[in-house]
C-alpha positions in Angstrom: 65.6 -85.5 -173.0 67.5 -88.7 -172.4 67.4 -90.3 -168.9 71.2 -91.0 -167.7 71.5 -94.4 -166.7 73.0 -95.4 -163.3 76.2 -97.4 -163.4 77.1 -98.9 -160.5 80.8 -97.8 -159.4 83.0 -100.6 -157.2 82.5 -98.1 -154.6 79.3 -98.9 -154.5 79.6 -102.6 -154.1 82.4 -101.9 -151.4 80.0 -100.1 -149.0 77.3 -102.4 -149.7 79.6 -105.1 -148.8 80.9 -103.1 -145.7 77.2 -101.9 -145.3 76.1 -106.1 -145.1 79.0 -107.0 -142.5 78.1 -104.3 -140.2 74.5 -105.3 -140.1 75.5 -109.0 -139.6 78.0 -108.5 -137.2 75.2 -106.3 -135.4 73.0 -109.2 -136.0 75.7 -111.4 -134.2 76.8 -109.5 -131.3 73.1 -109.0 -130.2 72.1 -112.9 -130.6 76.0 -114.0 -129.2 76.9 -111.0 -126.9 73.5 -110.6 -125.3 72.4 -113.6 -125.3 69.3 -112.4 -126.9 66.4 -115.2 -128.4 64.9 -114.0 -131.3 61.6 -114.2 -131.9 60.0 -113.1 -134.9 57.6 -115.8 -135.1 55.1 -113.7 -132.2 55.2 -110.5 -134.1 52.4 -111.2 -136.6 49.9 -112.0 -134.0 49.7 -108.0 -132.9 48.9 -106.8 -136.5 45.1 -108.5 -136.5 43.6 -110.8 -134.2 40.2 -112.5 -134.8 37.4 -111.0 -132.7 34.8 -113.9 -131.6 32.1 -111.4 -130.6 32.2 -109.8 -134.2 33.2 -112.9 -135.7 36.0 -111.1 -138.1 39.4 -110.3 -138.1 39.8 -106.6 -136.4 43.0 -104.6 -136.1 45.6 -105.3 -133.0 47.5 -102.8 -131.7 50.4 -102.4 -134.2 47.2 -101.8 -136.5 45.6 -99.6 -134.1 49.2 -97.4 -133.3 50.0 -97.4 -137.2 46.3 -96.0 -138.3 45.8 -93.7 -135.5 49.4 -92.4 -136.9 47.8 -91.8 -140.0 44.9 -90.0 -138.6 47.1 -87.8 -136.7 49.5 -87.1 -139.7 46.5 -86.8 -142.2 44.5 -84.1 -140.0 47.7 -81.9 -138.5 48.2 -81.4 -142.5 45.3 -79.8 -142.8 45.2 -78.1 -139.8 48.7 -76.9 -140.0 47.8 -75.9 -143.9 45.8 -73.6 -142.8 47.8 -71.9 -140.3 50.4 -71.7 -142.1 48.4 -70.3 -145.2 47.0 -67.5 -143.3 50.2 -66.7 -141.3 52.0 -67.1 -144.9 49.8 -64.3 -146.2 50.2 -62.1 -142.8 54.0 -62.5 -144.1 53.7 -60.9 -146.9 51.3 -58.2 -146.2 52.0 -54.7 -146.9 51.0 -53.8 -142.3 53.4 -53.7 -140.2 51.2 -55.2 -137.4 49.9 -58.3 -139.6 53.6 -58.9 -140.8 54.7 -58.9 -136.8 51.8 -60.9 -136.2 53.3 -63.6 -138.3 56.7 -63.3 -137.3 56.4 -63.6 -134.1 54.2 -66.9 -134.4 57.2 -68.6 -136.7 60.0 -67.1 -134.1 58.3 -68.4 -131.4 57.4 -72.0 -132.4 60.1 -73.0 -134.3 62.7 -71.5 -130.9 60.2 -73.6 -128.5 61.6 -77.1 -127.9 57.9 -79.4 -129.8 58.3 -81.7 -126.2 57.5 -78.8 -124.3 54.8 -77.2 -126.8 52.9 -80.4 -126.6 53.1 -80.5 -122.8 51.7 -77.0 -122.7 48.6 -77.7 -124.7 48.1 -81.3 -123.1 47.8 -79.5 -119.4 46.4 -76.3 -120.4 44.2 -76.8 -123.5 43.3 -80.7 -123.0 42.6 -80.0 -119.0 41.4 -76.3 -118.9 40.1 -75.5 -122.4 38.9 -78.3 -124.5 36.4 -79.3 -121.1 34.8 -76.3 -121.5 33.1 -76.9 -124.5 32.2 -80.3 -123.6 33.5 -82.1 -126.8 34.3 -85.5 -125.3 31.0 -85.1 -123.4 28.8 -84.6 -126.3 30.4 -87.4 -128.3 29.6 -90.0 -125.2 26.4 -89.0 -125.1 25.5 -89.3 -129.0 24.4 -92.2 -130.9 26.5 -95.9 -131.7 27.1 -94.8 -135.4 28.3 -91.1 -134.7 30.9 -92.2 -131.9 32.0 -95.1 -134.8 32.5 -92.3 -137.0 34.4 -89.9 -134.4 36.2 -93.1 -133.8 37.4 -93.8 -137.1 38.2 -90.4 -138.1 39.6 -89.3 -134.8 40.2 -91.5 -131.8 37.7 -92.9 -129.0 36.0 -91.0 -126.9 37.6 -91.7 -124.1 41.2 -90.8 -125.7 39.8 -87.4 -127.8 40.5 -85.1 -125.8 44.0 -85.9 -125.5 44.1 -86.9 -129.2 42.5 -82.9 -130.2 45.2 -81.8 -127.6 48.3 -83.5 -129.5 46.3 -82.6 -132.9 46.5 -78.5 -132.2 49.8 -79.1 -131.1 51.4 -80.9 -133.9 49.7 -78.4 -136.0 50.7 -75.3 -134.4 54.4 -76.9 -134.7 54.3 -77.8 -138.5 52.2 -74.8 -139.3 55.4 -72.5 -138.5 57.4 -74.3 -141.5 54.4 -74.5 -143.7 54.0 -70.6 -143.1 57.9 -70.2 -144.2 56.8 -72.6 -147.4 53.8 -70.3 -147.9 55.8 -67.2 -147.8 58.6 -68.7 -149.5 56.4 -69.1 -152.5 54.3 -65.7 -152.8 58.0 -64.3 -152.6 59.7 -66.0 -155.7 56.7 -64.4 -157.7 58.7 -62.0 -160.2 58.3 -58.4 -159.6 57.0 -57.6 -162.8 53.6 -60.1 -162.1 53.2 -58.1 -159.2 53.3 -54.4 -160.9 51.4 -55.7 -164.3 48.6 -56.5 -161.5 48.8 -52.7 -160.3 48.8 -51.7 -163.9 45.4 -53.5 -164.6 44.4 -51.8 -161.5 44.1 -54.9 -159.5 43.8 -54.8 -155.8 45.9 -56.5 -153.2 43.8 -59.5 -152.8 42.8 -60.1 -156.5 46.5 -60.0 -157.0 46.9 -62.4 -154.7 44.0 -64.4 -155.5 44.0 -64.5 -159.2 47.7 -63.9 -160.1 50.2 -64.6 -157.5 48.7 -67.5 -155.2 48.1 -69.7 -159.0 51.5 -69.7 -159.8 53.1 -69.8 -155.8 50.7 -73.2 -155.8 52.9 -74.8 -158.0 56.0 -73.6 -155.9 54.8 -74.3 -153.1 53.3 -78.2 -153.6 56.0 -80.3 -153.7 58.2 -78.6 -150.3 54.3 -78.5 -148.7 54.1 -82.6 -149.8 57.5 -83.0 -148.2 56.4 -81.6 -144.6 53.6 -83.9 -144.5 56.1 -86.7 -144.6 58.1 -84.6 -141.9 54.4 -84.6 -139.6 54.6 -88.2 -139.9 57.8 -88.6 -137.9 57.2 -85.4 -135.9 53.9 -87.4 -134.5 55.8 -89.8 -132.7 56.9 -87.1 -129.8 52.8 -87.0 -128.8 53.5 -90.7 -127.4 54.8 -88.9 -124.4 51.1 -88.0 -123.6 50.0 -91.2 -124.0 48.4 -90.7 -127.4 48.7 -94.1 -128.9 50.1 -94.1 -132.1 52.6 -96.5 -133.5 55.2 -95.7 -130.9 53.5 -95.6 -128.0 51.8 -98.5 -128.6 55.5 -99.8 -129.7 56.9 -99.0 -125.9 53.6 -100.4 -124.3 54.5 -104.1 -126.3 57.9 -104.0 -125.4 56.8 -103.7 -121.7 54.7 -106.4 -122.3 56.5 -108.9 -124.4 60.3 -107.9 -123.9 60.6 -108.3 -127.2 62.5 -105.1 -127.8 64.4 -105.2 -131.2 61.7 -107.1 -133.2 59.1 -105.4 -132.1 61.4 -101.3 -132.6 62.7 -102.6 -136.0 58.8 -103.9 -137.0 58.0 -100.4 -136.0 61.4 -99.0 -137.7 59.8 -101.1 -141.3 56.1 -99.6 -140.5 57.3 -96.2 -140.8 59.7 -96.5 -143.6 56.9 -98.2 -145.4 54.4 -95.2 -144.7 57.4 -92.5 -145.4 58.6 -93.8 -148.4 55.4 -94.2 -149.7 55.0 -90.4 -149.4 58.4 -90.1 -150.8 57.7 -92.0 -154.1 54.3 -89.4 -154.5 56.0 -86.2 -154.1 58.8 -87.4 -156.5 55.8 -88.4 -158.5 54.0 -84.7 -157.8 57.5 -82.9 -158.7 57.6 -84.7 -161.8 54.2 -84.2 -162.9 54.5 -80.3 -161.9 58.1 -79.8 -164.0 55.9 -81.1 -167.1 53.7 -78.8 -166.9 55.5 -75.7 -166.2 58.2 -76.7 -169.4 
């Protein structure tokens, strides 16, 4: 199979051209119109800073916002996967109840605004629940290297409450699409894999285990690869609760600097860089999963 080769069209180079005179002009209007100074050159300083007392270069808080993005993104993934695995199966299960169970749970979070699901477990779960069980507490109270490593894989324990608060939020949220992705995939299963199960005398869940969820994997990898790029944008809305990812800590810069379009468009570059990256592996993934299905 040959690979067709792009040719570039003089359409193409008339809205590039068009494309490069809007940006300039943009460019223009902000430094002549505004009267805005540009000032790219104190940008580079809030990536790392040197730390005296450690004597090494440590991350600064475009560093801190853009990992603690990643932490948030990496772990509502797995959280939401398994939501949405479990409500995916209660989907497509032969009860009634199960079936409304799962329904109702995609229905209602995907017809709930994410602001105001995030609010709700921020007040109620990160105020009323979470305290109950003494989480932030215990890690306080533990030794140097065990709040380093809640640190690193989770957020400070002053901030984890509030971070475990976002976390089940943003899950809960993306867990309703992975469920539709989940059940999605068991559904595109032919018929006939289903009833040759039955005819071997198979039971629900070794069909499911051994037959259908093997072959719905495959189906359902790449669209599940592509909603972990979607958590990475969706995890900008928890800024609101003063979790401080990339944009928070974005808007707390600008406050402090008035640097506003350097410091948005650095942002802007920090998550194209993190979402295109993603991009480039799913293509990758979808690739490497049509070769093995031919």
């Amino acid at each position: 199979m040959f690979k067709k080769k792009t040719k570039l069209t003089p359409l193409d180079i008339i809205l590039s051209l068009l494309l490069v005179l809007v940006v300039t002009y943009t460019v223009y209007k902000i430094k002549v119109g505004l009267s805005y100074k540009w000032n790219w050159s104190a940008i580079p300083q809030y990536f790392f800073r040197y730390d005296p007392e450690e004597k090494k270069w440590v991350a600064n808080i475009l560093m801190e916002g853009f990992l603690t993005t990643i932490r948030l993104s990496i772990w509502a993934t797995i959280l939401a996967t398994l939501i949405g695995t479990l409500m995916g199966l209660l989907r497509v299960s032969r009860s009634l109840f199960r079936r409304l169970v799962g329904g109702t749970y995609v229905e209602l979070i995907r017809n709930l605004p994410p602001l105001v699901i995030i609010f709700i477990f921020y007040f109620f779960v990160g105020d009323q629940i979470l305290p109950v069980f003494g989480v932030e507490e215990l890690v306080r109270h533990s030794s140097e290297s065990t709040q380093r490593i809640v640190t690193a894989l989770f957020a400070r324990p002053s901030l984890l409450t509030a971070f475990l608060s976002a976390l089940l939020a943003l899950s809960l949220f993306e867990g309703a699409y992975i469920t539709e992705i989940v059940r999605a995939g068991i559904q595109s299963i032919e018929k006939g894999q289903w009833e040759a199960c039955a005819a071997l005398g198979f039971t629900r869940w070794q069909q499911l285990r051994y037959v259908i969820l093997p072959q719905a994997v495959q189906r359902i990898l790449p669209p599940l690869a592509s909603q972990f790029i979607s958590t990475i944008k969706d995890s900008a809305i928890v800024s609101v609760i003063s979790i401080q990812e990339l944009t928070f800590q974005g808007m707390e810069l600008m406050s402090a600097t008035y640097l506003t379009f350097e410091i948005w468009i650095t942002i802007a570059v920090m998550y194209l860089i993190l979402t295109l990256s993603c991009s480039l592996a799913v293509e990758r993934l979808e690739i490497y999963m049509r070769k093995n299905s031919a």
